[in-house]
C-alpha positions as a printed Julia matrix, in Angstrom:
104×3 Matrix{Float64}:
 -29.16   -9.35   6.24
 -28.81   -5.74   5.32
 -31.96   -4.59   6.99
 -30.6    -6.28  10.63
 -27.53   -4.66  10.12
 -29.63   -1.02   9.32
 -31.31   -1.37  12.47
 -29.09   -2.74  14.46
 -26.71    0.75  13.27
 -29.85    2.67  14.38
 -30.68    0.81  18.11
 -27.34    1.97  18.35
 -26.88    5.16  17.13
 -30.1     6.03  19.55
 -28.1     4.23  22.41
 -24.87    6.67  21.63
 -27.53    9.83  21.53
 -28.97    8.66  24.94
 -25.85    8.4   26.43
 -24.48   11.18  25.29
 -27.9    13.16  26.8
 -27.93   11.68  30.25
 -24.39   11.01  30.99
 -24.25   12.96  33.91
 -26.9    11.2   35.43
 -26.2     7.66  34.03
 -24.2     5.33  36.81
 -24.44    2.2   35.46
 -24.76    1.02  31.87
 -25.94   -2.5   30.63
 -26.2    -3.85  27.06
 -27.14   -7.57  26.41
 -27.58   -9.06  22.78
 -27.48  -12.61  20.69
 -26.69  -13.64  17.83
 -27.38  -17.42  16.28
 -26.84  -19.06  19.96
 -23.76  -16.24  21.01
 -24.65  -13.95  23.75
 -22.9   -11.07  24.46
 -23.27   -7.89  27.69
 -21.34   -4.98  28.06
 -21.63   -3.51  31.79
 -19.84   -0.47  32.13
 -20.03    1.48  35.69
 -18.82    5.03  36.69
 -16.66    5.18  39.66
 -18.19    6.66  42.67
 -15.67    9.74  42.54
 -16.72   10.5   39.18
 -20.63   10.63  40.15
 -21.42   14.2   41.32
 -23.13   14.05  44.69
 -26.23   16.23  45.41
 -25.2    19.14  47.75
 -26.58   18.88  50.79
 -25.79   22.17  52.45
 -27.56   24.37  49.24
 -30.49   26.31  51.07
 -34.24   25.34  50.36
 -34.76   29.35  49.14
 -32.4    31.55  48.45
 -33.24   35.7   48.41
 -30.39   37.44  46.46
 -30.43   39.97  44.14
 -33.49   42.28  45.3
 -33.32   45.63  44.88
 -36.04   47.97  47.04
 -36.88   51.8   47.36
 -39.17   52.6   50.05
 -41.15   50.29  52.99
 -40.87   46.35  51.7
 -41.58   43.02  53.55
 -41.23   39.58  53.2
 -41.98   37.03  55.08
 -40.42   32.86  54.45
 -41.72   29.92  56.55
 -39.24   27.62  55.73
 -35.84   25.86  56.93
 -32.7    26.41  55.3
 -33.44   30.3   53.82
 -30.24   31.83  52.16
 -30.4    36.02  52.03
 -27.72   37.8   50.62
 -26.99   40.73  48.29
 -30.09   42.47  48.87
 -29.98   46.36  48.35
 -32.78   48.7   50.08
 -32.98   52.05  51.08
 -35.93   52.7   53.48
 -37.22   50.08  55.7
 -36.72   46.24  54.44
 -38.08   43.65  56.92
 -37.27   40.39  56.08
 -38.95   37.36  58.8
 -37.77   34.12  58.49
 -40.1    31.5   60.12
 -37.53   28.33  61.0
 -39.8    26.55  62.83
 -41.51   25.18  59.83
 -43.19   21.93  60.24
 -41.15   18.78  58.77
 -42.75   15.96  57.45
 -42.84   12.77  59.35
């Protein structure tokens, strides 16, 4: 009997550790067991207001942060392109190509 209770403690330590790891991702939890003809489950469920929600509005690539001296270009064929706090001094041309093709 001591050895089932030894790994039982470990199935469920490594439950508590996965848990613990993934709980921001984890929605829905299920646990079923038995013992000598008893069943048990535990179901536990995060409310919907407690699940963060992938933001939809975050730009596909963002350009921040660049810093140039002199004659620079770039050039982004995509939707959805974020630029901000750029610094240059000389000529910076930055095309943005929006009419990327989507995926049917």
């Amino acid at each position: 009997m001591d050895s089932n209770v030894l790994i039982v403690g470990i199935v469920v330590l490594g439950l508590i550790v996965i848990v613990i790891l993934l709980r921001d991702r984890i929605r829905t939890l299920l646990v079923r067991g038995s013992v000598e003809k008893r069943e048990g489950e535990l179901r536990v469920e995060a409310d919907a207001s407690q699940t963060p929600m992938p933001n939809d509005t975050r730009a596909s690539v963002t350009i921040r942060g660049n810093k140039s001296i002199g004659t620079s270009q770039m050039e982004v064929k995509r939707e959805d392109v974020e630029i901000s706090d750029n610094v240059s001094v000389g000529k910076a041309e930055i095309k943005v190509d929006d009419r990327a093709k989507k995926k049917p």
